[in-house]
KOLROLUM-426400 format. One record per residue: residue in one letter; z, x, y of N, C-alpha, C, CB in turn. Coordinates in steps of 0.05 Angstrom, whole numbers, padded with zeros to 5 digits, always signed. Atoms other than C-alpha are relative to their C-alpha. Glycine has a CB too. Layout:
<nodes>
aZXYZXYZXYZXY ...
</nodes>
This chain:
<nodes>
x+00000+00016-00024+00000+00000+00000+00000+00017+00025+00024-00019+00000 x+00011-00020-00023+00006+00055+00051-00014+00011+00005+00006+00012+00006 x+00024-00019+00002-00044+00099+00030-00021-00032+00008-00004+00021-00039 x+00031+00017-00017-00089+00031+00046+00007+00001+00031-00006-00042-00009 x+00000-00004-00025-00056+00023+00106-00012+00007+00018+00010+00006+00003 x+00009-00021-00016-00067+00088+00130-00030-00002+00003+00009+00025-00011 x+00031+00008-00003-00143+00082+00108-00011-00013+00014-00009-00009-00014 x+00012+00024-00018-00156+00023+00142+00008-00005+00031+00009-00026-00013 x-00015-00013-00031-00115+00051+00208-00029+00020+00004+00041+00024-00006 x+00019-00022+00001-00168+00120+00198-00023-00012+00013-00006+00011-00029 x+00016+00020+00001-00225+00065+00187-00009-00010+00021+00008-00016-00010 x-00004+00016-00022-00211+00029+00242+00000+00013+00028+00025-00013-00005 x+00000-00022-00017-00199+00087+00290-00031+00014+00005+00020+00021-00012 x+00026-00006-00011-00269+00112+00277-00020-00019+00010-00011+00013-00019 x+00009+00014-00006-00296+00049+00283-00011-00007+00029+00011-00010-00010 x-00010+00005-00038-00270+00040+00361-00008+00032+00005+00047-00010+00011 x+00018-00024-00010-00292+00114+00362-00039-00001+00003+00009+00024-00022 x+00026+00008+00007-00364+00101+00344-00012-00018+00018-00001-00011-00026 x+00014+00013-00020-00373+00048+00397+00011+00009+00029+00003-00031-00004 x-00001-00007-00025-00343+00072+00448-00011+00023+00013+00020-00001+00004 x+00021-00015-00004-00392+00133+00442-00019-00010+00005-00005+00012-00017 x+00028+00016-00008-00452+00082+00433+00013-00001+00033-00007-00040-00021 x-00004+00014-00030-00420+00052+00505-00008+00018+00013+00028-00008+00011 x+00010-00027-00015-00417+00123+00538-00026+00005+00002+00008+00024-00012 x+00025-00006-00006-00484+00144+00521-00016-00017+00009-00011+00008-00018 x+00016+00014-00019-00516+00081+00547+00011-00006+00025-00008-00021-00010 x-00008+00005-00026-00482+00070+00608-00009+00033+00011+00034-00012+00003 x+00008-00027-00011-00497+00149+00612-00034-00003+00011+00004+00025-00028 x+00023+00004+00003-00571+00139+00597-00011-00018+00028-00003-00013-00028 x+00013+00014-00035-00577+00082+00651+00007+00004+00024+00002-00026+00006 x-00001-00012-00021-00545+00118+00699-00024+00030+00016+00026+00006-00007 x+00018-00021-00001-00589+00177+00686-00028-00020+00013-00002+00016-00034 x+00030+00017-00004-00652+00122+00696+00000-00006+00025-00006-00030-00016 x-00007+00007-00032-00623+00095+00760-00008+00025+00019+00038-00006+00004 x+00003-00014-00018-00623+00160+00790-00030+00014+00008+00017+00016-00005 x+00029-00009+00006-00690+00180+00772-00018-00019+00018-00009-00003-00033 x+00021+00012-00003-00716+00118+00798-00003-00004+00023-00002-00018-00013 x-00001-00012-00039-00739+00122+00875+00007-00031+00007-00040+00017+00023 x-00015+00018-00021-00707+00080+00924-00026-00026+00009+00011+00024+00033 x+00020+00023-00004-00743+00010+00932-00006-00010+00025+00007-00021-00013 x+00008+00006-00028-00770+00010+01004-00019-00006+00004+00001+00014+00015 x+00030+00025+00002-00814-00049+01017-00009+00012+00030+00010-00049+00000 x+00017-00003-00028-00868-00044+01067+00011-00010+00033-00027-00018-00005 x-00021+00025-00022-00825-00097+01114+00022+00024+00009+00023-00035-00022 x-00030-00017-00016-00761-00038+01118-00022+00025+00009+00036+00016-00030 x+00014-00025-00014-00820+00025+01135-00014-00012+00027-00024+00015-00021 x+00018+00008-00026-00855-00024+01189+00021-00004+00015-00022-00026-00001 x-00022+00001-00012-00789-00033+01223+00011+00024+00012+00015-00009-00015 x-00001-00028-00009-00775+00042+01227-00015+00007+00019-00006+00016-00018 x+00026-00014-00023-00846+00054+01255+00007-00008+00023-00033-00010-00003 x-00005+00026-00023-00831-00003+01306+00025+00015+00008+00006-00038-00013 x-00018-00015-00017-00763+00035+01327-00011+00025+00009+00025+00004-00014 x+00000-00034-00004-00797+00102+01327-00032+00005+00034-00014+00021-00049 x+00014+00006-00015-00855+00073+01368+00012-00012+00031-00014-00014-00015 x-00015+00005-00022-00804+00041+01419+00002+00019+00019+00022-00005-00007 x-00019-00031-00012-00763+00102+01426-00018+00018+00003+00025+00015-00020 x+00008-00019-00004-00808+00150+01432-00019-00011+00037-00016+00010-00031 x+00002+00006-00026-00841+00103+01490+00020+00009+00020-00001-00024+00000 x-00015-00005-00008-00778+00106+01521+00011+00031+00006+00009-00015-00012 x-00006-00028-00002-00764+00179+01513-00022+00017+00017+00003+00011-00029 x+00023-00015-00023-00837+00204+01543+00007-00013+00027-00038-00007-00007 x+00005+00002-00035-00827+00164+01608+00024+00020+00011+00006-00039+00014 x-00018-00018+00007-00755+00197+01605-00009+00025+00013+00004+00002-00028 x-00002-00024-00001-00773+00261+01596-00023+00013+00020+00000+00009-00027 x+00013-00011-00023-00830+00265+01644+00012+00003+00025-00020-00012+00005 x-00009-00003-00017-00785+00247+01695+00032+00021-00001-00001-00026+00008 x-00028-00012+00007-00728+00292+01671-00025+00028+00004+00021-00009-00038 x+00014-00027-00003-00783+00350+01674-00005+00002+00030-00029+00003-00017 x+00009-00012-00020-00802+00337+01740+00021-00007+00022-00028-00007+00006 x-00025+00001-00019-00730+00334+01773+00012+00037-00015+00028-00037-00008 x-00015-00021+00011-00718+00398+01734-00021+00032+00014+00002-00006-00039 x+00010-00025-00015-00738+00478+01751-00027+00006-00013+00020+00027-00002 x+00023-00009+00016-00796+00477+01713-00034-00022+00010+00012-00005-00038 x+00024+00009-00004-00829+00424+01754-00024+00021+00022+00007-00027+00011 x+00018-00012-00005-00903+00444+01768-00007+00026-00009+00002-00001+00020 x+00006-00022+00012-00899+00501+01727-00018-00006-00026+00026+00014-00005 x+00024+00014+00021-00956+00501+01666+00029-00013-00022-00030+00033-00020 x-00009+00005+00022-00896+00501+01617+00014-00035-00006+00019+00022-00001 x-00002+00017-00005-00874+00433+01651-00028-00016-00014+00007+00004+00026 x+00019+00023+00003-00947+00402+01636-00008+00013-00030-00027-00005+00027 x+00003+00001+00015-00945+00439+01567+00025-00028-00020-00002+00027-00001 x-00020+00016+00021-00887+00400+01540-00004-00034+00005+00037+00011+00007 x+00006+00032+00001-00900+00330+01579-00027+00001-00018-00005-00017+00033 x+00032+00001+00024-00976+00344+01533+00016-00006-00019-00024+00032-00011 x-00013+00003+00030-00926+00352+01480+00006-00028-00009+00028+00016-00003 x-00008+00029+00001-00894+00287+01492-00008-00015-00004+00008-00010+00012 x+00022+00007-00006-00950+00254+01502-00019-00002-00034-00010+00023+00025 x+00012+00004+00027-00981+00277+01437+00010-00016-00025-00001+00023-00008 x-00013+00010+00023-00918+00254+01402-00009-00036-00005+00035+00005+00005 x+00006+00030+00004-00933+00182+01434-00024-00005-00009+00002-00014+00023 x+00027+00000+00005-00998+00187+01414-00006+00004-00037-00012+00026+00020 x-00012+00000+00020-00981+00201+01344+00011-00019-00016+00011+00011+00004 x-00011+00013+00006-00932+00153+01339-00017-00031-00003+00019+00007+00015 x+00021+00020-00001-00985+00102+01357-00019+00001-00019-00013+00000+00024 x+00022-00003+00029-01039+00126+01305+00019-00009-00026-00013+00039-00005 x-00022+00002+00019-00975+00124+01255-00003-00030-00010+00029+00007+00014 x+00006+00028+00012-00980+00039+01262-00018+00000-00003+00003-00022+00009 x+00031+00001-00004-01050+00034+01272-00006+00010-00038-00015+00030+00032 x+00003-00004+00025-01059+00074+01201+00019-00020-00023+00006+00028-00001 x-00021+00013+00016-00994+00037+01176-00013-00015-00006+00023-00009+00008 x+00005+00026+00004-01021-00033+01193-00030-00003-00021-00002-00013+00031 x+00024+00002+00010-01093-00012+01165+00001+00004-00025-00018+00015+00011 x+00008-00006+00023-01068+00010+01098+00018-00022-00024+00004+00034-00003 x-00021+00006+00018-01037-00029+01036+00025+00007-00009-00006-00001-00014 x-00027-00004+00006-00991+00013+01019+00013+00017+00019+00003+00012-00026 x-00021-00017-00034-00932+00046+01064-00006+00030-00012+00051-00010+00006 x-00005-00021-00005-00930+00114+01029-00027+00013-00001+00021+00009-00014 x+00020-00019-00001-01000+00131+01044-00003+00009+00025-00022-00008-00010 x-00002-00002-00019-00987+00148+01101+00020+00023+00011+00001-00021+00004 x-00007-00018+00001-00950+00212+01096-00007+00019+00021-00003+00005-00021 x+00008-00018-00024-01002+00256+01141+00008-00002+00013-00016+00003+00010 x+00000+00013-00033-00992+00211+01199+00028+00009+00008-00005-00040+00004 x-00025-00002+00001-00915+00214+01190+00015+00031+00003+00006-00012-00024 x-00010-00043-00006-00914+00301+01180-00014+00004+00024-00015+00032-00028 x+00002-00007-00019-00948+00300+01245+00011+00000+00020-00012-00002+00002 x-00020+00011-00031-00904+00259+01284+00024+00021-00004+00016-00042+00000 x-00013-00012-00001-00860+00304+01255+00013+00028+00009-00003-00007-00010 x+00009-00027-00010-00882+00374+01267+00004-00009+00029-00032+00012-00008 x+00001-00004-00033-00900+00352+01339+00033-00005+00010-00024-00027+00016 x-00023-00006-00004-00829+00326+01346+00023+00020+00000+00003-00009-00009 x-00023-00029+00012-00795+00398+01317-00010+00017+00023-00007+00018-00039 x+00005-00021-00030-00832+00430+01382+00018-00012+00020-00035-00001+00015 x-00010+00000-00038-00805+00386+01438+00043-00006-00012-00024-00047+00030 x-00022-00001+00003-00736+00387+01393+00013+00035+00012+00001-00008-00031 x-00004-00033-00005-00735+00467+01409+00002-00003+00027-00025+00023-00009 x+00000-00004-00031-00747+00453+01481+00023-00023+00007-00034-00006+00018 x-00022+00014-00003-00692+00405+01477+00028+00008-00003-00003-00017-00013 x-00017-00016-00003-00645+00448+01460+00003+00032+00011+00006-00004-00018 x+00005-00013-00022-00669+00506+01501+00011-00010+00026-00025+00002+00001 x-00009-00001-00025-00657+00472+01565+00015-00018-00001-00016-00002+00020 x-00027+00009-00003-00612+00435+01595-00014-00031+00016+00023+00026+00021 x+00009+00028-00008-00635+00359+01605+00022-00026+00013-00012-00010-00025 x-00023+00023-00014-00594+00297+01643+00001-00012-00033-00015-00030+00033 x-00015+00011+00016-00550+00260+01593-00018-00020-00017+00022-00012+00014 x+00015+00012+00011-00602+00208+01587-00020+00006-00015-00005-00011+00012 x+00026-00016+00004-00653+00245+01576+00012+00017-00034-00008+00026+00034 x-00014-00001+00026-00614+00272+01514+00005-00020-00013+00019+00011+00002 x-00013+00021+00013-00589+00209+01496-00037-00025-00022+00024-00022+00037 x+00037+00019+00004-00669+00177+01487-00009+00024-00018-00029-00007+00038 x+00012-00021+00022-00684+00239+01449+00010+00000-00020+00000+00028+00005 x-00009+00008+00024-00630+00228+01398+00000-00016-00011+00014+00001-00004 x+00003+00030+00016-00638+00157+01387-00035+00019-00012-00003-00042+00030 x+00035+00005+00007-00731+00175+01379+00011+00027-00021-00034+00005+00033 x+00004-00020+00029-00700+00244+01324+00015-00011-00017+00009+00032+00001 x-00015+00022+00029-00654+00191+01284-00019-00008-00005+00022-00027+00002 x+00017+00017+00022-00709+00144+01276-00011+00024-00017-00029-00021+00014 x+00020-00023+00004-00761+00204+01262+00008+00016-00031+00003+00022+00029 x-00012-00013+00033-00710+00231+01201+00002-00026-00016+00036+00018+00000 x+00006+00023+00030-00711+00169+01169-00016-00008-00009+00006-00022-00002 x+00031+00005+00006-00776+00162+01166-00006+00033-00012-00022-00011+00035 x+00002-00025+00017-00772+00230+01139+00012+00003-00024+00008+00021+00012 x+00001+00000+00025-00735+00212+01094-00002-00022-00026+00016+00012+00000 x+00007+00025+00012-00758+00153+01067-00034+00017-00015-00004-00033+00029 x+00020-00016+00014-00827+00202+01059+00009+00022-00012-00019+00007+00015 x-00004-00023+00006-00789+00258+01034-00007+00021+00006-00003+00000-00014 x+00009-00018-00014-00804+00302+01088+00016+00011+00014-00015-00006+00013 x-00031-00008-00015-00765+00351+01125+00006-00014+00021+00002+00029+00011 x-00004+00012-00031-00731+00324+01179-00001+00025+00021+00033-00015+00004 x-00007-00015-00021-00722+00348+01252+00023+00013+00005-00002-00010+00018 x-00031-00019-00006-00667+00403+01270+00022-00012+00005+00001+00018+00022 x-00031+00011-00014-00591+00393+01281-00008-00004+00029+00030+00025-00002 x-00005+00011-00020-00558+00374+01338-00005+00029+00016+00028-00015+00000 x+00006-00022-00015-00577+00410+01402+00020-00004+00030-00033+00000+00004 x-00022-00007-00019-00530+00423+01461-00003+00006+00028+00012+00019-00009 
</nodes>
């Protein structure tokens, strides 16, 4: 009678061992799947982005033209290199819907998105180079938040830290 006992104690022990391995490895397994599987961002949450990044970046070129030409650099070429810059970004940012709206799917649209980006990582350098009014900082960090989420929604680098 003990010796069954015990058996059927043993028995029983591997039993509740045996599933609660099965459990592990599938809750392992579909965790492993989950992670693998990319983030489900409908065309509706990337046209929303564009649409902030298209705002703000409006907002930031008028900005920063007039933040260039209260500053020591107005009338100098480097003054009408960087408002070009600005300029290109809005210009950019505009081709960005324009391609968006023209294509079916959102992530074909990658080029359009590493350009706004690149051009952005120039006038981020000259943003933290000089020394701009508050606002004029403040419209540049809202148009390099959107700009990284949209970077990383394409899996692209983003724009530089914070600049000072």
């Amino acid at each position: 009678m003990k010796k069954s006992l015990t058996t059927l104690f043993v028995t029983s022990l591997l039993f509740f061992a045996a599933i609660l391995a099965v459990t592990v490895s599938t809750a392992t397994a579909t965790n492993a799947q989950d992670w693998k599987r990319p983030n489900r961002i409908s065309k509706g949450d990337v046209d929303r982005i564009i649409r902030n990044v298209e705002s703000r970046t409006d907002v930031f070129v008028k900005q920063f033209d007039n933040a260039l030409d209260n500053s020591r650099l107005n009338g100098t070429r480097r003054e009408d290199n960087l408002d070009q810059r600005a300029r290109d970004l809005e210009s950019a940012a505009n081709n960005l819907r324009s391609e968006f709206d023209r294509r079916d799917r959102w992530d074909d649209n990658r080029d359009e998105v590493r350009k706004c980006l690149n051009i952005a990582s120039d006038i981020n350098v000259a943003m933290r180079n000089r020394r701009f009014n508050r606002q004029t900082q403040n419209n540049w960090a809202n148009v390099r938040s959107e700009l990284n989420t949209l970077a990383r929604v394409y899996n692209l680098p983003g724009i530089g830290g914070a600049y000072r």
